[in-house]
Each structure stands twice: as structure tokens, then as C-alpha cells.
N, C-alpha and C positions, 0 to 999 in steps of 0.2 A: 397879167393883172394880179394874180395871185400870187406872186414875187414881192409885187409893190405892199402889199395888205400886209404880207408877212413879215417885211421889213420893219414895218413901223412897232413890232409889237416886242420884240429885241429893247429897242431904243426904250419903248415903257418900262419895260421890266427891269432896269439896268437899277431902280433905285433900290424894288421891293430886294435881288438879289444881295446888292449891297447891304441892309437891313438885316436880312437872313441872317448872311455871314456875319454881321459883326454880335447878331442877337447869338447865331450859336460860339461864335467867338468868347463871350460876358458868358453864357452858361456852360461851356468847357474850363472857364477859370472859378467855376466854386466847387468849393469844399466837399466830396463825396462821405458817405459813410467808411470806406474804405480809406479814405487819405486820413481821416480820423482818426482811425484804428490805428494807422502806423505813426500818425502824432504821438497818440499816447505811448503808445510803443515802448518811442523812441527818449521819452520823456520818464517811462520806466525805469526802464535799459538805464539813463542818467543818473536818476535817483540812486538805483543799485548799484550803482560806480561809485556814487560819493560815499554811501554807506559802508560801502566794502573797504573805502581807503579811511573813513573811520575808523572804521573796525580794527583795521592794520595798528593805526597810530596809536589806538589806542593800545594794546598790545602791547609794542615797542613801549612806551612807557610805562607798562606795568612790570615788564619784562628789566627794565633799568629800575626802578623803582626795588626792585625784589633784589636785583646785585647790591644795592648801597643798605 
């Protein structure tokens, strides 16, 4: 008899489970303070790439400028 009681409570729970999973699914996919942090990072890191190849060209042109 207590076979039967416990079977049936599986079958309930199959939605709340499902629910679960997909709520912790949705809150596995936002943005932490940490993924932040390597945004900007990364967005840094970019910025000082373009600036530093600025910086190059500008050079080079001043560096030709000075020959003529």
C-alpha cells in the first residue's frame, strides 16, 4: 500500500521539477557582478588597443612629416 501512495507523488512533482529547472536555467543565464567585471575588462583592453594604434599612426606621420 505504501508503494502505491508513493508513486503517485513522482507523477505530482514532475511539473514543480520541471519549473525548478528551467527557473534555475533563466537565473544561470544573467549577468553576474563578475561577468561585468570581465565586460569591461575586455572593453578596456579594446579601447587601449585602438589608442595604442593611434598612437603608432600618429607617429609614423609625424616621423614622415619631419623627412620632407
Amino acid at each position: 500500500m505504501t508503494h502505491t501512495a508513493n508513486h503517485s507523488i513522482p507523477e505530482q512533482g514532475k511539473f514543480r521539477r520541471a519549473l525548478a529547472t528551467a527557473w534555475a536555467f533563466l537565473q544561470a543565464m544573467e549577468s553576474t557582478g563578475f561577468d561585468y567585471t570581465l565586460d569591461r575588462i575586455e572593453r578596456l583592453e579594446q579601447e587601449v588597443g585602438r589608442l595604442k594604434e593611434e598612437l603608432r599612426q600618429s607617429r609614423d606621420s609625424t616621423a614622415v612629416d619631419a623627412h620632407k
